[in-house]
C-alpha positions in Angstrom: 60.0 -112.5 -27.5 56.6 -111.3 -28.8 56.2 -107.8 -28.7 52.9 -107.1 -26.5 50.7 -104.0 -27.5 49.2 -101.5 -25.1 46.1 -100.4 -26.0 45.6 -96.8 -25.4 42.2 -95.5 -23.7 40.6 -92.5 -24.5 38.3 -90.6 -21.9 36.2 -87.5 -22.7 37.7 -85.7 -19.3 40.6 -83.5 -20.0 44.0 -85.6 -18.3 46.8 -83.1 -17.3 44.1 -79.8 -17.1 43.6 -78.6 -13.9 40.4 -75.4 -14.0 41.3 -72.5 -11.9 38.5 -70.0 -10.4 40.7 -66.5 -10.3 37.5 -64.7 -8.7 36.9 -62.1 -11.5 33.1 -62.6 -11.3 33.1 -62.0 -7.9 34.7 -58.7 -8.6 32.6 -58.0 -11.4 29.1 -58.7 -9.6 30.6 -56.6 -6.4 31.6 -53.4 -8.9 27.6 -54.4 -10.6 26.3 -54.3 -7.1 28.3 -51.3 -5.6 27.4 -48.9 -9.0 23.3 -49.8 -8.8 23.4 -48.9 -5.1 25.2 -46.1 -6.0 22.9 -44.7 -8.5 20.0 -45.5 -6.2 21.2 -43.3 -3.8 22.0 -40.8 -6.5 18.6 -40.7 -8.0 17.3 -40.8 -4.5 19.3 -37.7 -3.1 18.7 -36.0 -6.3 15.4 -36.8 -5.5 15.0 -35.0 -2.6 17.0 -32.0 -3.6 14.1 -31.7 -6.4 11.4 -31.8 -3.9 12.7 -29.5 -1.2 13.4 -27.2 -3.8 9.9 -26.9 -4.7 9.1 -26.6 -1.4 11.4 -23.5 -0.4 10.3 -21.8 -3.2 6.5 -21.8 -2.7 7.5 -21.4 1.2 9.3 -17.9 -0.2 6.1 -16.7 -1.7 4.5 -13.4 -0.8 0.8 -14.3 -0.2 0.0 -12.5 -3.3 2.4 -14.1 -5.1 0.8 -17.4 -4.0 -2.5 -16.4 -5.5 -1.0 -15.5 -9.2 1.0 -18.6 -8.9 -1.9 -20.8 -7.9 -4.2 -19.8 -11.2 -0.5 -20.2 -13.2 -0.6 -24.1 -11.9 -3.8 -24.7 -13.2 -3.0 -24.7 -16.9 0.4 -26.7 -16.4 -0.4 -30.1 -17.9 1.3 -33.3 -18.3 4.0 -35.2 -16.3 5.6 -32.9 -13.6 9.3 -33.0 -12.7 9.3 -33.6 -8.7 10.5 -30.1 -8.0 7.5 -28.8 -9.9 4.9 -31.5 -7.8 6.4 -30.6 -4.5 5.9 -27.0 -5.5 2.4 -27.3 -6.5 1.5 -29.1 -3.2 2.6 -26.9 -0.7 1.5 -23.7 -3.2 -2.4 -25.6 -2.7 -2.0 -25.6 0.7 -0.6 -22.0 1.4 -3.8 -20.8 -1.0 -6.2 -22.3 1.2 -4.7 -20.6 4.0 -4.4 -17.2 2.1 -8.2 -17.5 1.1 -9.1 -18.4 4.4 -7.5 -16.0 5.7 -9.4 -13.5 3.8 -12.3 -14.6 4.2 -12.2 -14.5 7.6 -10.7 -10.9 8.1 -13.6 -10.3 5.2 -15.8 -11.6 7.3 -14.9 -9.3 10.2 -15.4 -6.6 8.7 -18.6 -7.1 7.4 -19.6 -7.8 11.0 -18.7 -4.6 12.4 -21.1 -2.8 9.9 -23.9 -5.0 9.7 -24.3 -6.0 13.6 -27.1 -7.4 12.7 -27.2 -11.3 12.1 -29.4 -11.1 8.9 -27.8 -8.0 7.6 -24.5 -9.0 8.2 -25.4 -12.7 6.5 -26.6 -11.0 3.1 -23.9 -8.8 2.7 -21.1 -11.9 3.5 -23.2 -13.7 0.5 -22.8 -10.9 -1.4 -19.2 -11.0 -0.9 -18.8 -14.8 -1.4 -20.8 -15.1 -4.8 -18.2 -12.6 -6.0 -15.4 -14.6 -4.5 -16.3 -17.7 -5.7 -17.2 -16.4 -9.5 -14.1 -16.9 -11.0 -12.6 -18.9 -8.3 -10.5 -22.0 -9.9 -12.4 -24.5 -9.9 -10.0 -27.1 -7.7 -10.7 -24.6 -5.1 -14.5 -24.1 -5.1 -15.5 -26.3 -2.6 -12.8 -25.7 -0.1 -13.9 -21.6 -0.2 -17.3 -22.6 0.1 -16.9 -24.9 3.1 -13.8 -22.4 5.0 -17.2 -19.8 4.0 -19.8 -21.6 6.0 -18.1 -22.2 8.8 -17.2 -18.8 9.1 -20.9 -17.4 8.4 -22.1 -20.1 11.1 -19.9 -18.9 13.8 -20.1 -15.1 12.7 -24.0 -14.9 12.6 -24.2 -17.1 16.7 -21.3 -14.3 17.6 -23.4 -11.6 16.2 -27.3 -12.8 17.4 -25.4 -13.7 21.5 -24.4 -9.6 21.2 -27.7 -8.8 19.7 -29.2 -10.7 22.8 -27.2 -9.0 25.0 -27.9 -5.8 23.8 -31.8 -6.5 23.8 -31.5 -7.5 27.5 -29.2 -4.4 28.3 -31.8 -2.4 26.9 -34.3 -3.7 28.4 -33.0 -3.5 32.0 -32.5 -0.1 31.1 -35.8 0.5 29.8 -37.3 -1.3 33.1 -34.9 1.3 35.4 -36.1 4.4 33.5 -39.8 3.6 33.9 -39.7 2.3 37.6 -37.8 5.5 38.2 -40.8 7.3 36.2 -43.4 5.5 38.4 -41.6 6.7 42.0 -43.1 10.0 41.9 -46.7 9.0 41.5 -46.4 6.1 43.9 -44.7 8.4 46.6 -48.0 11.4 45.7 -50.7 9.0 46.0 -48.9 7.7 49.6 -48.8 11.1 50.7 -52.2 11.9 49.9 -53.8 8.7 51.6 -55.0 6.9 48.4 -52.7 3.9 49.6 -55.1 1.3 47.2 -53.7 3.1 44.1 -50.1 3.8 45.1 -50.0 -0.2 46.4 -51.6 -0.7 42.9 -48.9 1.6 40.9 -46.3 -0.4 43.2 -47.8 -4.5 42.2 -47.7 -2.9 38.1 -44.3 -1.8 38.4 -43.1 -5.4 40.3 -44.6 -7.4 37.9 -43.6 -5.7 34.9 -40.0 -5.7 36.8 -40.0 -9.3 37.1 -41.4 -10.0 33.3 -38.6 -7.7 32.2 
């Protein structure tokens, strides 16, 4: 009996090998994921620690304080860490309020010796030239600005009380003379010349009513 051959068949697929998926680069993306998240939130809380820490500690400052360290932060240059920014920004905005602050009570004072709106307006110039002399130069525009508003308002405050005053006076001034005119008026009534005393009595009205 002839012996029949079986020829054998090659493929390029593995026979017999089964592949297996045992999940490790599931677990490896979740740990990936979970450690950026985690360092986000890291550099994000860390983030904010640096910037209210900058903020507490210009809150803290004595408003004196706050003008040494606002000429200090104008020669720091470069990159600033986020404690130092947040610092910086709320130190700005407390030495606006400081020099405004000044000004005004400046101001006030200035007013109470010079009552008089021109007076009062030369001095306060006086005042702001030397302010403004060595004032930083970030800052120049804001003090002149908080300064004109504050001259605007001061000099109408100053020129309503100077009105008032003129017109107080004036009333007074009318009083005193009417008073002043009663004696002759009532004389030339009692002596008959009635054409004069009605004449001393139409001066004093319309003067009155001019006043």
């Amino acid at each position: 009996m002839p012996v029949i051959k079986q020829k054998t068949q090659f493929t390029n697929s593995p026979i017999g090998v089964s592949s297996f998926d045992t999940g490790a680069d599931a677990v490896y993306q979740a740990v990936s994921n979970f450690s950026d998240t985690v360092g986000k939130i890291a550099i994000k809380e860390g983030n904010k620690a640096a910037e209210r820490r900058g903020v507490e500690g210009a809150q803290s400052l004595t408003p004196e304080e706050v003008v040494q360290k606002s000429k200090q932060s104008s020669d720091r240059k470069g990159i600033q860490t986020i404690e130092a920014e947040a610092f910086d920004q709320v130190l700005n905005r407390r030495f606006v309020d400081t020099i405004s602050k000044d000004i005004q009570i400046e101001s006030k004072k200035i007013a109470q010796k010079y009552k008089d709106p021109v007076s009062y307006e030369r001095m306060f110039g006086s005042y702001l030239r030397d302010l403004t002399e060595g004032a930083d130069e970030r800052f120049k525009g804001v003090v002149t600005n908080i300064s004109k508003y504050e001259m605007a308002d001061t000099k109408m405050t100053l020129a309503a009380a100077a009105r008032s005053r003129a017109r107080s006076n004036l009333v007074k001034g009318i009083i005193a003379t009417n008073k002043d005119a009663e004696e002759p008026i009532f004389q030339a009534a009692l002596e008959g010349n009635d054409a004069i005393a009605l004449n001393l009595v139409e001066l004093r009205v319309g003067a009155t009513e001019e006043g």
